[in-house]
C-alpha positions in Angstrom: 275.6 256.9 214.1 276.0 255.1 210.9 273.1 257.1 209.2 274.7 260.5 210.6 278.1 259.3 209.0 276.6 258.4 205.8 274.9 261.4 205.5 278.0 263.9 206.5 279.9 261.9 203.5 276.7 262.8 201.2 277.0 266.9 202.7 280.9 266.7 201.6 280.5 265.2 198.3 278.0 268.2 197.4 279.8 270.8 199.2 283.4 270.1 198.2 282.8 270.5 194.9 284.4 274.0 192.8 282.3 272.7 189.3 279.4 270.8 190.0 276.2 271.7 192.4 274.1 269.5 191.6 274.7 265.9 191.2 272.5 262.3 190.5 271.9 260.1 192.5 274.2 256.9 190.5 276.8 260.1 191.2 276.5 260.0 195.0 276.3 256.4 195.1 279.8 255.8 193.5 281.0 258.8 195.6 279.9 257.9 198.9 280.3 253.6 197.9 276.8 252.7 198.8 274.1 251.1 196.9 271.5 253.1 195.1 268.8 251.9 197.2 270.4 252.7 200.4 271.3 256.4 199.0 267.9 257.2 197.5 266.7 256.4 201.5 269.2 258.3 202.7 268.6 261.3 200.2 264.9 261.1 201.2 265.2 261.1 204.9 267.5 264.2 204.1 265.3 266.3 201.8 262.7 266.1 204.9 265.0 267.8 207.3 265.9 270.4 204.6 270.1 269.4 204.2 269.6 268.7 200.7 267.1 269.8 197.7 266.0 267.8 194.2 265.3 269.5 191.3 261.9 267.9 190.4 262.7 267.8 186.7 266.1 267.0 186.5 266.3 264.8 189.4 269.3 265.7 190.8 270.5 266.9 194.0 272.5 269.9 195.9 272.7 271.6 199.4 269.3 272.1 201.3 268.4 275.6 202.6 268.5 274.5 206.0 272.7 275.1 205.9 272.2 278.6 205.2 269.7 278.9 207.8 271.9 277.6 210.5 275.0 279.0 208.8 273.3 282.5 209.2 272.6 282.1 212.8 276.1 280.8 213.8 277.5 283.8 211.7 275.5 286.1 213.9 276.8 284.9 217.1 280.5 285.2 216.3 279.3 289.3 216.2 280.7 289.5 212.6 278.1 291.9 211.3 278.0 294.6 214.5 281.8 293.9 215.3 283.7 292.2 213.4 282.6 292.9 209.6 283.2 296.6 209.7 287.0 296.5 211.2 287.5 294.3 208.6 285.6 296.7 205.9 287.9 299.4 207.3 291.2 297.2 207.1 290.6 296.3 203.4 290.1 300.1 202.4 293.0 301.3 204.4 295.5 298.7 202.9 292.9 297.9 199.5 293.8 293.9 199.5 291.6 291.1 200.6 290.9 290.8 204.4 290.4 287.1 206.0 288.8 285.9 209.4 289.7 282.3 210.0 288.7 280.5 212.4 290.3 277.0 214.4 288.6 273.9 214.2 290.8 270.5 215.0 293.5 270.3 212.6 292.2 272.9 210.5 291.1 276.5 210.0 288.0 277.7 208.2 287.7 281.2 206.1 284.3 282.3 207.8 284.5 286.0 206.5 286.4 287.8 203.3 286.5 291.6 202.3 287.5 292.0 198.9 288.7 295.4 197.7 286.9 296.3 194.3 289.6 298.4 193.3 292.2 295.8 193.2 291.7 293.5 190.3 294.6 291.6 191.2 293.5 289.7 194.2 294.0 285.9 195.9 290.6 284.3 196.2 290.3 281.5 199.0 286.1 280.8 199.1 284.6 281.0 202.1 284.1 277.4 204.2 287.7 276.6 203.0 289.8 274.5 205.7 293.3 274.6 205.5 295.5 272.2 207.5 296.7 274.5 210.5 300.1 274.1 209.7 300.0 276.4 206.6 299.7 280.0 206.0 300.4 283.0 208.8 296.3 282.9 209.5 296.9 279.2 210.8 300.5 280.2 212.1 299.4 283.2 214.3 296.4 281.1 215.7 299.2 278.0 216.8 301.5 280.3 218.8 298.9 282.4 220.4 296.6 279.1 221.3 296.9 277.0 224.6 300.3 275.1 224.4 299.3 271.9 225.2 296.3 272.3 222.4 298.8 273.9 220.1 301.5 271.0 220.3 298.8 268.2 220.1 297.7 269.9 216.9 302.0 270.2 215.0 302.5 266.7 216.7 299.7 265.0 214.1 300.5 267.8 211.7 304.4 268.8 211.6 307.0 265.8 210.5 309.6 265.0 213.1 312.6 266.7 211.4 310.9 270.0 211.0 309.4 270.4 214.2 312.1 271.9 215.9 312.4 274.4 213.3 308.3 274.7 213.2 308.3 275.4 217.1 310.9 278.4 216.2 308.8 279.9 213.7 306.0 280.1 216.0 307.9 281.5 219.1 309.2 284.0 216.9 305.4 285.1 215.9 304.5 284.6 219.8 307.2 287.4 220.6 306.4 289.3 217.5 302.3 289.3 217.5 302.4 288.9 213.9 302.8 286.0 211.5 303.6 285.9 207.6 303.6 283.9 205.4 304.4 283.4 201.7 304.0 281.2 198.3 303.2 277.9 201.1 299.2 277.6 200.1 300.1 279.6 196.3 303.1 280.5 194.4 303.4 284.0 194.3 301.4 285.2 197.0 301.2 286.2 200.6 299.9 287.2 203.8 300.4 288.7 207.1 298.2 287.7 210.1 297.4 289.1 213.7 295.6 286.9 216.4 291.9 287.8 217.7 290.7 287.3 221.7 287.3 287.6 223.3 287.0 288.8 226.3 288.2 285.3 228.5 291.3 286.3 226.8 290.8 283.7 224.8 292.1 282.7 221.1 288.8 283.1 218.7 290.8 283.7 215.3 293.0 284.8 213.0 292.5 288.5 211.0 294.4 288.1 208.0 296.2 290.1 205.1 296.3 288.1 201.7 298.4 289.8 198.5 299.9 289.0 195.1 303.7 289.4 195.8 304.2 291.4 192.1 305.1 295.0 192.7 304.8 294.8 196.3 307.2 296.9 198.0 309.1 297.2 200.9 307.1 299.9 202.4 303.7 298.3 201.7 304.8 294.8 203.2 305.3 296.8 206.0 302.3 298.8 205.9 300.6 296.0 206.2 301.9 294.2 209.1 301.5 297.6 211.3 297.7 297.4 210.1 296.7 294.0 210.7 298.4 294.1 214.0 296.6 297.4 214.8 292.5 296.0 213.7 293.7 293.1 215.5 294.2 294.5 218.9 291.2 296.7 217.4 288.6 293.6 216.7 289.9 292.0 219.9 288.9 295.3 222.4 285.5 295.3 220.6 284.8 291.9 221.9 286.0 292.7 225.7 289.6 292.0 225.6 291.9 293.0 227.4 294.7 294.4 224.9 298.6 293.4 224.5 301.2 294.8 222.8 303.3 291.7 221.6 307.4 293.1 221.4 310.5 290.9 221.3 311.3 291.3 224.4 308.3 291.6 227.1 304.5 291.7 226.7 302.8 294.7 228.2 299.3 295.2 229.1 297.9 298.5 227.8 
């Protein structure tokens, strides 16, 4: 076990990184606080199972091939490429901003898909494999109060402080009744976004489809545009994967 976490701090040290892919191995050492000779038997065990590479000349290191690989094959059984990817497609040219798919793990969410829209060159960029604390943002909002309670309240009770909770637990019965969430300028000043939950076919929460926008310029009538849209290729995505579709109101939930 101790190997396995040793080598997950090594995978997060070269992963977490937004400047540097490639790093030494004195680098790693000081990063992960072990000795160089333990690291360079670590790095060694791990260039054999394909998690990491070395440049031969430099001698550094970076992320093996082997992610990708098993990256890819995850990707394809979430059916993002026959099902999801081209709602989303549609979504982004319809409203032309970015277009998220997040997905719950623990106590955060990771971006697994983004549509950009080329034809907005004012645009919020979140890279993919980024986790955000499911407290934060409508994406992570919409998942909470569509979720199973007790998983839900397990998740604000390590997450929300006391003194906000009750006003945390209105916010999310609020998106329950509404179907949607929104949120703005709580992840970056001056932007925001509007979510819708996704089901499979159990019925069961999978994800979060998500708006993301610059708040300059933004009217009225394209704030709402955008809710009706996100709450439409969410009922949308959800069908294609065997759901059962509901049409969330402030008073009743019925079953279409």
């Amino acid at each position: 076990m101790q190997t396995i976490d040793r080598a997950m701090q090594v995978i997060k040290v070269l992963a977490q990184s937004d400047t540097k892919n490639w790093f030494s191995i004195t680098d790693l050492s000081k990063e992960c606080d072990l000795p160089v000779s333990t690291m360079h038997r670590l790095l060694q065990s791990m260039i054999k199972h394909g998690l990491i590479q070395q440049d031969p000349n430099l001698k550094l290191y970076s992320m093996g091939y082997s992610w990708l690989e098993y990256g890819l094959k995850m990707y394809d059984t979430f059916d993002f490429v026959g099902l999801i990817r081209p709602e989303m497609e549609s979504l982004m040219h319809q409203v032309e901003e970015s277009v998220y798919f997040s997905k719950p793990i623990g106590l955060e969410a990771l971006v697994v898909e983004r549509i950009d829209c080329p034809h907005n060159p004012i645009r919020i960029y979140d890279q993919l494999g980024i986790r955000i604390p499911m407290n934060i943002g409508a994406a992570n909002k919409v998942m909470l109060a569509h979720m199973n309670r007790d998983e839900a309240l397990k998740i604000i009770s390590e997450l929300v402080p006391k003194e906000e909770m009750d006003s945390f637990l209105q916010q999310l019965n609020t998106i329950q009744q509404t179907g949607f969430g929104e949120s703005h300028g709580e992840k970056t000043k001056g932007t925001s976004s509007v979510a819708a939950p996704i089901f499979n076919h159990s019925n069961e929460l999978i994800g979060a489809l998500s708006i993301g926008y610059v708040d300059i310029n933004q009217t009225d009538e394209k704030k709402q545009l955008l809710i009706e849209k996100v709450l439409q290729y969410g009922l949308r995505i959800s069908a294609k994967l065997g759901n059962k579709l509901y049409i969330h109101t402030k008073k009743n939930i019925k079953e279409i």
